[in-house]
VOBA-426811 format. One line per field, with one value per residue (C-alpha): residue number from 1; chain; x, y, z. Coordinates in steps of 0.5 Angstrom, whole numbers, always signed. Layout:
REM residues N
k	c(NUM	...)
c	c(A	...)
X	c(X	...)
Y	c(Y	...)
Z	c(Z	...)
REM end
This chain:
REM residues 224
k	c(1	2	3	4	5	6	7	8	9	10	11	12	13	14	15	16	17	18	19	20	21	22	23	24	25	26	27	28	29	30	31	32	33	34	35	36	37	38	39	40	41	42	43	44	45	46	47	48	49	50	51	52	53	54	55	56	57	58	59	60	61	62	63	64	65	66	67	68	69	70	71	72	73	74	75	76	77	78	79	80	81	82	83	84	85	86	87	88	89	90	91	92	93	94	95	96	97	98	99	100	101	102	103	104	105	106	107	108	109	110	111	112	113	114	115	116	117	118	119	120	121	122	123	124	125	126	127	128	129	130	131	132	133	134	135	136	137	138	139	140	141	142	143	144	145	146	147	148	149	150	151	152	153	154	155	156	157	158	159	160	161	162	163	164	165	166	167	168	169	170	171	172	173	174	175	176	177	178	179	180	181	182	183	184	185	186	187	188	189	190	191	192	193	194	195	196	197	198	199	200	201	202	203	204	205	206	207	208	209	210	211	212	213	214	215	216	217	218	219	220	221	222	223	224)
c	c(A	A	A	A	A	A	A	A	A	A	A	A	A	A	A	A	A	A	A	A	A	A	A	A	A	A	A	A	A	A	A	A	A	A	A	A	A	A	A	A	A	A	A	A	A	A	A	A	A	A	A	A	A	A	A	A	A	A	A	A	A	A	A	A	A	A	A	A	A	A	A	A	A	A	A	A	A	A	A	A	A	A	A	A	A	A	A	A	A	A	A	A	A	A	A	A	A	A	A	A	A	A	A	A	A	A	A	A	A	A	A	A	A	A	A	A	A	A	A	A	A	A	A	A	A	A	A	A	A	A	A	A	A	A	A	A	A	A	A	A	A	A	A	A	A	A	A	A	A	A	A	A	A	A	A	A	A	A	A	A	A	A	A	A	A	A	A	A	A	A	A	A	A	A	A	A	A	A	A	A	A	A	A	A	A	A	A	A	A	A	A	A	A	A	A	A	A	A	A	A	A	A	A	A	A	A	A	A	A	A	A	A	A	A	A	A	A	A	A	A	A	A	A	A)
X	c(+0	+2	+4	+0	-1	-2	-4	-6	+1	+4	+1	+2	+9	+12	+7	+5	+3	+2	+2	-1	-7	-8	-7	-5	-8	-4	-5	-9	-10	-10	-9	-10	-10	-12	-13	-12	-16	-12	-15	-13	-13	-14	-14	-17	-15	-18	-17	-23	-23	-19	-22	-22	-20	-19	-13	-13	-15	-17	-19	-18	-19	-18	-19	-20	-22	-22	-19	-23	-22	-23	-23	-22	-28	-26	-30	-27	-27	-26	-30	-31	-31	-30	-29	-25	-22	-23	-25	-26	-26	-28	-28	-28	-28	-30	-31	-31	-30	-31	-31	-33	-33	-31	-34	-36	-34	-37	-36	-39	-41	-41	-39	-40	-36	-33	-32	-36	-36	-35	-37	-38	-36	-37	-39	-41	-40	-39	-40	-41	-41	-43	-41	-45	-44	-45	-45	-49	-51	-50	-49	-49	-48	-43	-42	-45	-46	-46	-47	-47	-46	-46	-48	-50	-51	-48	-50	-50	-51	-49	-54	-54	-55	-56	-53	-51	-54	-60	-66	-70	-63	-62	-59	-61	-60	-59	-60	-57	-54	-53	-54	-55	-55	-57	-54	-58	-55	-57	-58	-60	-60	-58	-60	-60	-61	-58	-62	-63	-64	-63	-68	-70	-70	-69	-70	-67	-64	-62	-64	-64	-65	-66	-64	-65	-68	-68	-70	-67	-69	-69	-70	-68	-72	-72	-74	-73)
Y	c(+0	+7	+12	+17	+23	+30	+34	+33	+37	+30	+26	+31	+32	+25	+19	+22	+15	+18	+13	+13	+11	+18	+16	+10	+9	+8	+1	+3	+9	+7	+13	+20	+24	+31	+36	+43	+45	+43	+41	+36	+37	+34	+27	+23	+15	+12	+4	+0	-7	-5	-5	-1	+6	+12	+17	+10	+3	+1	+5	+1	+6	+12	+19	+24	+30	+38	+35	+38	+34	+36	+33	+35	+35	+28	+21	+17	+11	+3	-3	-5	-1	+6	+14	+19	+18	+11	+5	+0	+1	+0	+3	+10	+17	+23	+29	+36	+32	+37	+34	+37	+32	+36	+31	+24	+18	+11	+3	-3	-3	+0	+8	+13	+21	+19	+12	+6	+1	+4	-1	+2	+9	+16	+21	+29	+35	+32	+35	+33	+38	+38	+32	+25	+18	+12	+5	-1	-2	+1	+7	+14	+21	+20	+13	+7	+3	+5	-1	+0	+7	+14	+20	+27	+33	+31	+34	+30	+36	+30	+26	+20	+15	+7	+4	-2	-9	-14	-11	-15	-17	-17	-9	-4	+1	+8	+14	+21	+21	+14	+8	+3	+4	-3	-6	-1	+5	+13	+18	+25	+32	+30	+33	+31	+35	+31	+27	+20	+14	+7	+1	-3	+1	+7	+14	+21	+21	+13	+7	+1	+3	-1	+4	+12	+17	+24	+31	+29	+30	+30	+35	+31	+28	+20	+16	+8)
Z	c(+0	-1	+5	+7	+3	+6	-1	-7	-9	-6	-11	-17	-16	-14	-16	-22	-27	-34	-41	-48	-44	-39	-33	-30	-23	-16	-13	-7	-1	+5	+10	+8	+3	+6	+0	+3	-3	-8	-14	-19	-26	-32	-29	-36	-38	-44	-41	-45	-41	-35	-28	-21	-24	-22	-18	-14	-17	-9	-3	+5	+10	+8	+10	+4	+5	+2	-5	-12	-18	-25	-32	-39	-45	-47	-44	-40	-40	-37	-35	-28	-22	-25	-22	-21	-14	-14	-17	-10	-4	+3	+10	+7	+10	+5	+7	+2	-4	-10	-17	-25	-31	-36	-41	-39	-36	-38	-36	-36	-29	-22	-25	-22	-21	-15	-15	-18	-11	-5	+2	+9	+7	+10	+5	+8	+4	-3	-9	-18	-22	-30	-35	-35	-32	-37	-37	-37	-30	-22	-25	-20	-21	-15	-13	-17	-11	-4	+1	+8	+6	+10	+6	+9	+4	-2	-8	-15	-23	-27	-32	-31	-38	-39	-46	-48	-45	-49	-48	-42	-39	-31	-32	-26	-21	-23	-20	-19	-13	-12	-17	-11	-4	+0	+6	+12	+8	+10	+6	+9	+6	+0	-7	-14	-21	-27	-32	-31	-37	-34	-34	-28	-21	-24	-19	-19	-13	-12	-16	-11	-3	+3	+9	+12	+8	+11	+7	+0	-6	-14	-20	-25	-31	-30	-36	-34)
REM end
């Protein structure tokens, strides 16, 4: 695992991973990454067929917190386990956490702007702006799934949009917020505004849910 990080600029000017891909992810955060209201750039990868990408490939019991990310005007692009800051994680505390997609970002299953599968996690604070989160299934504005998960004044501004997969086929959860968010999960002040096209459960602020849902709300065109 890699050491604690104490800022964005840590990761910016020592552990830098560029290839002909964009960017390749580090293999996993398993302390803190303390922003200090850094923003990080232009992250972009166009990795079709590869799983767990973001900043990070893996998050385990990490701490991040005031940390904003941007991407450019392009799509990107992977399979499975699909974000910005992280593909997969468990254990998690995220806390002002601010993200702007330029353009899209699209994969198979479980995508969203933060992160596409993040287990037993904290998120107060966090913040999508613009762009769209595409795939085929488990696809939110901010996290495709969500389980055992912990979200306090979140807001997601990205459309959210199926494509791909037989017509009939077992494909479902989406939302603006969060594409799936099981296992006794809370969702509180929380909001979502961006548009949202899927398939079975399918919900402007979540898709699939089972847990606490307390003054939350969704602005968005659902079509699914």
């Amino acid at each position: 695992p890699l050491r604690p990080v104490t800022a964005a600029a840590d990761v910016e000017k020592g552990q830098a991973q560029w290839g002909a891909k964009g960017w390749q992810p580090m293999e996993c955060l398993a302390g803190t990454l303390d922003g200090a209201g850094h923003t990080i750039s232009g992250l972009y990868y166009s990795r079709a067929g590869e799983d767990r990408l973001g900043l990070f490939s893996n998050l385990e019991g990490a701490t991040v917190k005031d940390l904003a990310i941007t991407t450019p005007n392009k799509q990107l692009l992977g399979r499975d386990y699909v974000g910005l800051l992280a593909g997969y994680g468990n254990y998690n505390t995220f806390t002002n956490v601010q993200l702007t997609l330029g353009g899209s970002i699209r994969g198979n299953s479980q995508v969203g702007a933060l992160g596409g599968l993040l287990r037993y996690s904290q998120f107060t604070g966090c913040r999508v702006t613009g762009g769209t989160v595409s795939g085929r299934d488990h696809l939110g504005g901010l996290v495709g799934k969500a389980l055992a998960a912990v979200l306090r004044d979140c807001q997601a501004a990205a459309d959210v949009k199926r494509f791909g997969g037989e017509v009939g086929k077992d494909f479902d959860s989406y939302g603006g917020l969060v594409g799936r968010a099981n296992w006794n999960s809370t969702i509180e002040s929380c909001g979502a505004s961006g548009n949202v096209t899927g398939w079975d459960h399918t919900g402007g602020l979540v898709g699939r849910f089972s847990g606490t849902l307390r003054n939350s709300h969704a602005s968005g065109n659902v079509l699914g």
